[in-house]
N, C-alpha and C positions, 0 to 999 in steps of 0.2 A: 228182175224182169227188164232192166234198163241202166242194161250195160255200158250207155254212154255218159248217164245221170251225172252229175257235182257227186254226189254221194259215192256212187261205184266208184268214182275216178279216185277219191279221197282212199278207199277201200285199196283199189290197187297199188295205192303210194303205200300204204302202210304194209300190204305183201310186199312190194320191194324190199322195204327197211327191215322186215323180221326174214326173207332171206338171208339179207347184205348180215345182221348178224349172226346168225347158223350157217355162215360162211357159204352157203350152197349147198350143204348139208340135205341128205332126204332122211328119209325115219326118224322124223324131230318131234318132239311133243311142246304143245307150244300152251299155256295157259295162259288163261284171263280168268284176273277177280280185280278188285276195287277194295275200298274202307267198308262203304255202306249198300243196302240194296238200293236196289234201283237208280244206280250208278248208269246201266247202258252196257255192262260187262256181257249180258247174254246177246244182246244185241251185237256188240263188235267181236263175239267167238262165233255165232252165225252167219255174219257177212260175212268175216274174214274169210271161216271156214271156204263159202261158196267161193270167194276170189280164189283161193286156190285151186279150187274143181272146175272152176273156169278155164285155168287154163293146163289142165290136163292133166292135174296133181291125183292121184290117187289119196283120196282125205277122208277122216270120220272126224266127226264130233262128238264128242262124247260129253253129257249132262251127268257132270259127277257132285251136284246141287243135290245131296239125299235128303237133302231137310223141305224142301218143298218142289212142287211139280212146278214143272217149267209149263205156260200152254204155249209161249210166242214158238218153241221149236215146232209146232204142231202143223204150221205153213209148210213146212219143208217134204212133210208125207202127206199119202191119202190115206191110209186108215191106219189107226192108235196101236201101237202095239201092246201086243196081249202081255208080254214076258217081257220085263228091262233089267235093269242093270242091277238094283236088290237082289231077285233071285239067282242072279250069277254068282254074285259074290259069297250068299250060303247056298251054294251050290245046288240048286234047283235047278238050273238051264244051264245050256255049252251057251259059248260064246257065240257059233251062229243061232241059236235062240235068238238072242238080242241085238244082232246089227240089222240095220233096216236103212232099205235104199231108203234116196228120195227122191223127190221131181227133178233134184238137178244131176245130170252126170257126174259123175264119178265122186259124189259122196255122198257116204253114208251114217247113220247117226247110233248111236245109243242112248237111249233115254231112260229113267227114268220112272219108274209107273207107280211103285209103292213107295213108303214114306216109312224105313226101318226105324226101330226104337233103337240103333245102338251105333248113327252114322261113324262117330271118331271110329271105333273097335272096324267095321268093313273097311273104312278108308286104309288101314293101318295093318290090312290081312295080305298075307301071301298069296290070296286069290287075285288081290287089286295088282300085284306084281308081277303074278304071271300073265293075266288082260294084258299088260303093257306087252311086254315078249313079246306076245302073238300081236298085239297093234304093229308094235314097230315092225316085225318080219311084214306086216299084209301094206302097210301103208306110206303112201311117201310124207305125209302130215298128219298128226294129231292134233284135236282142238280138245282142250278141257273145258268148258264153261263149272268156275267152281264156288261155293259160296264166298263173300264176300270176306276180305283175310281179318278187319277190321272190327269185327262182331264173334266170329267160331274159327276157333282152332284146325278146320279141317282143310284150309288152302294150308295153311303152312304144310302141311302132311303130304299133301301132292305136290307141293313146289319139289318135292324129291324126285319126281317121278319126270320132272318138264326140265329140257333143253334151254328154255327159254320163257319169261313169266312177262304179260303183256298185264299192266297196274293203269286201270281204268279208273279218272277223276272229272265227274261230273264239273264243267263252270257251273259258278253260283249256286251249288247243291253240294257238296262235299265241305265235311269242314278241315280248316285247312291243320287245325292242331292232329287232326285223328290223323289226317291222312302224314302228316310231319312223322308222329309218333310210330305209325304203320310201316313206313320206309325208314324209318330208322332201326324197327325189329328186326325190319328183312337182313339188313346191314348188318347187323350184328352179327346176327345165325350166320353169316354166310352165305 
C-alpha cells in the first residue's frame, strides 16, 4: 500500500539483486525458506512476490508450506479459496482450480487449504513437476514460500525445482550454529 515506505524501497533493492542474479532471466522460480519458523521467510516471498507485480512482472506465489496454513497470505485475496494446492497434487483439481488472483495486479497465488498426512511423498510427485511446466510456461516469476530447510526435509526437495533460493536469517532470533550447519548442507548437496 505504500510504495514509497523504507520498507517497499528495501523490497525493491532486493528485486534488483535476485534479477542481477537470474541474469535478467524471466520464468525463474525463486524460493525462500530459513533454519527456523518464524524467521520472516513468508513474509519476504510475499513482499518480494508483490515487488515484482509491481512492476509489471507476471508472478504467483506459491505456499508449498504443506505442513501448516499460512493466514498472513490471506491479505492478498478476498475470499479463501475453496480448492489449493493438496488437491492438485492427488489430482482432485487442474491447475486453474487453484490459482487465485489477488488485490494486486498481476499476481497471483496458490495456497494451501489442507494439511496432507504424507507432505515429503507430494512434494517429491510428478505432479509437483509438472505445476512447475505450466508455471514456468504462464509466468515471468515464481515465489515458493516453503517450510523452513532447518527443521523438515521438504525445502531441500524444492530447492530442485528453484533457479534461485533466497536463505532468510532472523537478527537475534536464528541460532547461528543451525543456521552455519544449514548452509553448510546446502553446500555440500550442491
Amino acid at each position: 500500500d505504500h510504495s514509497l515506505s523504507p520498507i517497499a524501497e528495501s523490497f525493491h533493492s532486493i528485486r534488483t539483486s535476485v534479477v542481477f542474479y537470474l541474469m535478467g532471466e524471466k520464468n525463474k522460480v525463486v524460493l525462500t525458506t530459513s533454519s527456523n519458523p518464524a524467521e520472516g521467510k513468508s513474509f519476504i516471498s510475499m513482499n518480494l512476490a508483490s515487488s515484482f507485480a509491481s512492476t509489471n512482472f507476471k508472478t504467483i506465489l506459491v505456499n508449498l508450506d504443506l505442513r501448516k496454513k499460512n493466514k498472513q497470505f490471506a491479505a492478498l485475496y478476498e475470499n479463501a479459496p475453496l480448492v489449493g494446492l493438496s488437491s492438485y497434487l492427488i489430482k482432485q483439481a487442474s491447475v486453474q482450480d487453484i490459482i487465485m488472483r489477488t488485490k494486486i495486479e498481476n499476481l497471483d497465488i496458490i495456497q494451501n487449504t489442507d494439511l496432507p498426512p504424507n507432505p515429503v511423498n507430494l512434494l517429491a510427485s510428478d505432479t509437483l513437476r509438472e505445476l512447475f511446466v505450466y508455471l514456468r510456461k504462464n509466468y515471468d516469476y515464481i515465489f515458493i514460500d516453503s517450510p523452513p530447510f532447518g527443521v523438515v526435509a521438504d525445502s531441500f526437495l524444492l530447492m530442485e525445482h528453484a533457479d534461485l533460493t533466497v536463505y532468510v536469517s532472523r537478527a537475534g532470533y536464528a541460532m547461528k550454529k543451525l543456521l552455519k550447519q544449514s548452509v553448510d548442507e546446502i553446500e555440500s548437496k550442491n
